[in-house]
PLY file of the C-alpha trace (Angstrom):
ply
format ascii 1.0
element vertex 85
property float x
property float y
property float z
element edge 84
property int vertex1
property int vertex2
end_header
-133.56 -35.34 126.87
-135.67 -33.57 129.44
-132.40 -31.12 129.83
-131.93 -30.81 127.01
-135.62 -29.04 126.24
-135.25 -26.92 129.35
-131.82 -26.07 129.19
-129.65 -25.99 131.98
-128.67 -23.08 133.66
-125.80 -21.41 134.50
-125.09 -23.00 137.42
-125.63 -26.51 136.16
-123.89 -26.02 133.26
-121.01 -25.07 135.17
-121.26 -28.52 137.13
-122.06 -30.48 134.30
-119.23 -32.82 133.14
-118.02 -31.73 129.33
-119.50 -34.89 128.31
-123.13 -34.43 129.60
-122.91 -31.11 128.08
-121.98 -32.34 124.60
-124.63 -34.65 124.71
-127.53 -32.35 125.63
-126.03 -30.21 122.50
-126.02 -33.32 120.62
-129.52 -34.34 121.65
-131.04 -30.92 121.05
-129.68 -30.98 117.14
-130.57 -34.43 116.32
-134.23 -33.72 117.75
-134.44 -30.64 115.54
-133.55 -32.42 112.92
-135.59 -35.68 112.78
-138.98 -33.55 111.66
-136.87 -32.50 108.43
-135.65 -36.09 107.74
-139.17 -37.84 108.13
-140.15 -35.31 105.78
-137.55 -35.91 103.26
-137.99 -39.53 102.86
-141.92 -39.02 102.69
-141.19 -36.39 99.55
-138.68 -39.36 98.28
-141.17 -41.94 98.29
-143.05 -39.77 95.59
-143.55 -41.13 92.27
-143.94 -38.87 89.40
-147.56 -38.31 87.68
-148.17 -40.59 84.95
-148.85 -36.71 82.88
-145.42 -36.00 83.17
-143.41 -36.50 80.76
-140.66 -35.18 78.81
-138.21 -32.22 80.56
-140.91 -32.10 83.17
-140.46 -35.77 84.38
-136.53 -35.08 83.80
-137.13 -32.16 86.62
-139.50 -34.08 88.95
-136.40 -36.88 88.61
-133.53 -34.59 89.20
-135.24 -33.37 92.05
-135.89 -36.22 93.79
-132.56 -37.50 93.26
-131.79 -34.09 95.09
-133.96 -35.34 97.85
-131.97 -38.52 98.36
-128.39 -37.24 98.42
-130.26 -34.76 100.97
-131.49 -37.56 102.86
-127.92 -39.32 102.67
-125.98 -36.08 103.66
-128.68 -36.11 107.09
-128.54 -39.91 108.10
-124.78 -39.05 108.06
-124.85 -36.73 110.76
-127.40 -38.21 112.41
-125.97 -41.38 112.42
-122.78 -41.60 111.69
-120.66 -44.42 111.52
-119.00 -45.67 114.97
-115.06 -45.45 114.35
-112.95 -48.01 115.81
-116.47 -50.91 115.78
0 1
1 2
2 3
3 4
4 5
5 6
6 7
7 8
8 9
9 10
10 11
11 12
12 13
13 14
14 15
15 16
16 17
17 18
18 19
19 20
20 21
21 22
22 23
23 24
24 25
25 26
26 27
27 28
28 29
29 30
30 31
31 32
32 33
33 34
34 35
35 36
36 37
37 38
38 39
39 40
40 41
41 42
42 43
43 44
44 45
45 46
46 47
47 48
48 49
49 50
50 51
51 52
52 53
53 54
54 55
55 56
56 57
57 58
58 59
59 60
60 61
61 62
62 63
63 64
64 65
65 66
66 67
67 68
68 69
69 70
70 71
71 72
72 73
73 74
74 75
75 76
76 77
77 78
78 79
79 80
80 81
81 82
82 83
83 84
């Protein structure tokens, strides 16, 4: 992971195995990533105002339901499923 903050530079990215250089790529977009996710499922866990009602509960509902496919769509390419397990 530490590479994968300070980059590598050209010369050890030329040395660097294909692999080791798809995982530093890997590592650097999960870890951007994980701040938005934690915040997702923190604006999931929200339950509406007891003074909402009517089309504005139907919003605040809709919307969170937008926050959970969100939160599916992420875990997905964060964690996807291992093919061939």
């Amino acid at each position: 992971m530490l590479a994968a903050r300070r980059g590598l530079g050209v010369e050890e990215q030329r040395l660097a195995s294909p692999d080791l250089v798809e995982a530093i790529h890997w590592a650097v977009f999960a870890e951007s990533h994980a701040p938005r996710l934690a915040e997702l499922r923190e604006v999931a866990e929200i339950d509406p105002p007891d003074s909402l009602t009517g089309s504005e509960l139907t919003e605040f509902m809709q919307n969170r339901t937008r926050v959970r496919d969100e939160i599916k769509r992420v875990e997905a390419t964060l964690y996807p499923d291992d093919e061939g397990a």
